[in-house]
VOMAR-322798 format. One record per residue (C-alpha): z, y, x; residue in three letters. Coordinates in steps of 0.25 Angstrom, whole numbers, plus 5000, padded with zeros to 4 digits. Layout:
N
ZYXala/...
//
This chain:
238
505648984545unk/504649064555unk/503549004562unk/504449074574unk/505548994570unk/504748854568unk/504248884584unk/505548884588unk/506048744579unk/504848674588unk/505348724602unk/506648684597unk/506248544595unk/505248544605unk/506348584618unk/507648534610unk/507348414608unk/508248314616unk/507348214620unk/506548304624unk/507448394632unk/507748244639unk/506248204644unk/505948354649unk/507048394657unk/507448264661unk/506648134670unk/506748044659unk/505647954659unk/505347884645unk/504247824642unk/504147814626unk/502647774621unk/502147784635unk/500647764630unk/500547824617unk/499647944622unk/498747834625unk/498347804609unk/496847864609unk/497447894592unk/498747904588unk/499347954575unk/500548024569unk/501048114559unk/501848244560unk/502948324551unk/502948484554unk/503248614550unk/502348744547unk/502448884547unk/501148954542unk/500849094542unk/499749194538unk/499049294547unk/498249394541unk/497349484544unk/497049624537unk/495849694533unk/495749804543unk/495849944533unk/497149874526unk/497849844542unk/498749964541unk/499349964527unk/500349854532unk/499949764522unk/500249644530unk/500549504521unk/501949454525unk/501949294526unk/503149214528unk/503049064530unk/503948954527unk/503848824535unk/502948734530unk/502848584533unk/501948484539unk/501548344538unk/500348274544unk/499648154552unk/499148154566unk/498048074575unk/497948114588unk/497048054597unk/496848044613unk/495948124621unk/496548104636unk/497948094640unk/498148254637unk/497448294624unk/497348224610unk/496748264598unk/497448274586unk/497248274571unk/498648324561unk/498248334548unk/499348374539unk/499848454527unk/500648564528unk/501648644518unk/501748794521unk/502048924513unk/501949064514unk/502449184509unk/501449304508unk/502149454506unk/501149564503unk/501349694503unk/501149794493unk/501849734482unk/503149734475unk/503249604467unk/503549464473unk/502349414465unk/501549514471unk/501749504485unk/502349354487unk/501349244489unk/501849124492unk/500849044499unk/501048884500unk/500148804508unk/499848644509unk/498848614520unk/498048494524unk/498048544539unk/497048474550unk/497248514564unk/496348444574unk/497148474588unk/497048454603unk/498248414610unk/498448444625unk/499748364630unk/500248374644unk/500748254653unk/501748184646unk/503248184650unk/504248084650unk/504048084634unk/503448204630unk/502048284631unk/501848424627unk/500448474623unk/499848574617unk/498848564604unk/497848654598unk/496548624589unk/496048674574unk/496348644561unk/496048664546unk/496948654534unk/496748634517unk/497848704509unk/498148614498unk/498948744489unk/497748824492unk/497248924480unk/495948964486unk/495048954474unk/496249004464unk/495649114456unk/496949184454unk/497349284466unk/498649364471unk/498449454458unk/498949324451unk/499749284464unk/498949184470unk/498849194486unk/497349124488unk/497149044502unk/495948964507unk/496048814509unk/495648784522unk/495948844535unk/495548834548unk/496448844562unk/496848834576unk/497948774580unk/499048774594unk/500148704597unk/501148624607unk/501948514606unk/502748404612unk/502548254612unk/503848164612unk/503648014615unk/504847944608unk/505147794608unk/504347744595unk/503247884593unk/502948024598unk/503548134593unk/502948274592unk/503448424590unk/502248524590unk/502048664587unk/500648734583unk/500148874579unk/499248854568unk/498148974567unk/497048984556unk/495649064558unk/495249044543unk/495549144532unk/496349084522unk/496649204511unk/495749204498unk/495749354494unk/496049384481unk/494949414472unk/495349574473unk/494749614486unk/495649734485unk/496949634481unk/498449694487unk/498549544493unk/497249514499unk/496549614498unk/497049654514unk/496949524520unk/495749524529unk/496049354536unk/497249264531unk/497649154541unk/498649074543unk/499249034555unk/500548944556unk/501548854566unk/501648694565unk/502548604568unk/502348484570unk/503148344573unk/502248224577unk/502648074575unk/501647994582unk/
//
């Protein structure tokens, strides 16, 4: 599944959803946990799914030898905590550590063998956003808002000080990484807990490739910058 086609899934629950086609085009007036945006600290956990992705940039004499790495990325999943705690009536801050399971297929081109020019990528991170939510005025029983903030992840599966490189088919990447992130997301306040559906962009500004040892190497060798980027989704239980 695309991170196209995980956009799409969340807009789906997010607008199909029947009790929530009910409270918006309808004057229903419910008043389910009428005070708990009043909680200065509150916590939950979330379930998800990921999509992550590579963007890479090229050394500049190498550009126009079409040498691009094809990635295609399978959906990952995500489990984690979250406190949030109350700055005014319209923005919280928010904490969601979690681990997430991803993989990654990397084709290079230039080379005939799978072994050569498949590496198969599979990631564990500890991610730690810190976010900065921005809600709206709450109606009947839900709340929109928007999210952004940084964060900063550990890759468990990470073979960063391997001394073996792609000539003995090992695909090196750093450990930690840095990023940005941005989202929205809809809060739904049921009888017993509230229930959230969010979407976020997540955009890193660290380089995570480790060159192979060949400065000249068919794999790395033309990799200038190696980012990932990649979509969360998220469903909150608070």
């Amino acid at each position: 599944m695309t991170m196209k086609k995980l956009f799409f899934l969340v807009i789906t629950v997010f607008f199909l959803m029947p009790s929530a086609s009910a409270q918006l085009f309808t004057k229903e007036r419910l008043a389910n946990l009428e005070t708990f945006d009043n909680r200065f600290l509150s916590w939950g956990y979330f379930l998800g799914f990921n999509s992550y992705d590579f963007k890479f940039k090229y050394n500049e004499e190498l550009e126009e030898q079409n040498a691009d790495v094809l990635v295609n990325s399978d959906v990952g999943f995500n489990v984690g905590l979250v406190g949030d705690m109350r700055v005014n009536k319209y923005i919280n801050l928010r904490l969601e550590p979690g681990l997430y399971y991803t993989q990654r297929n990397l084709t290079f081109p230039g080379f005939e063998d799978e072994s050569d020019f498949l590496r198969e990528v599979k990631s564990t991170y500890i991610h730690v956003p810190l976010l900065v939510k921005f809600s709206t005025k709450r109606l009947n029983n839900i709340k929109p808002f928007i999210v952004a903030g940084v964060s900063s992840s550990f890759n468990l599966s990470s073979n960063q000080d391997n001394p073996q490189d792609n000539e003995d088919g090992e695909f090196r990447m750093m450990k930690r990484a840095s990023y940005f992130e941005l989202g929205f997301g809809i809060d739904f306040y049921l009888f017993y807990f509230k229930f959230t559906p969010s979407i976020r962009g997540v955009f890193a500004t660290t380089d995570e490739l480790v060159p192979d040892d060949n400065p000249n190497s068919a794999w790395t060798g033309n990799i200038a910058e190696m980012q990932t980027r990649g979509i969360f989704i998220n469903f909150t239980f608070q």
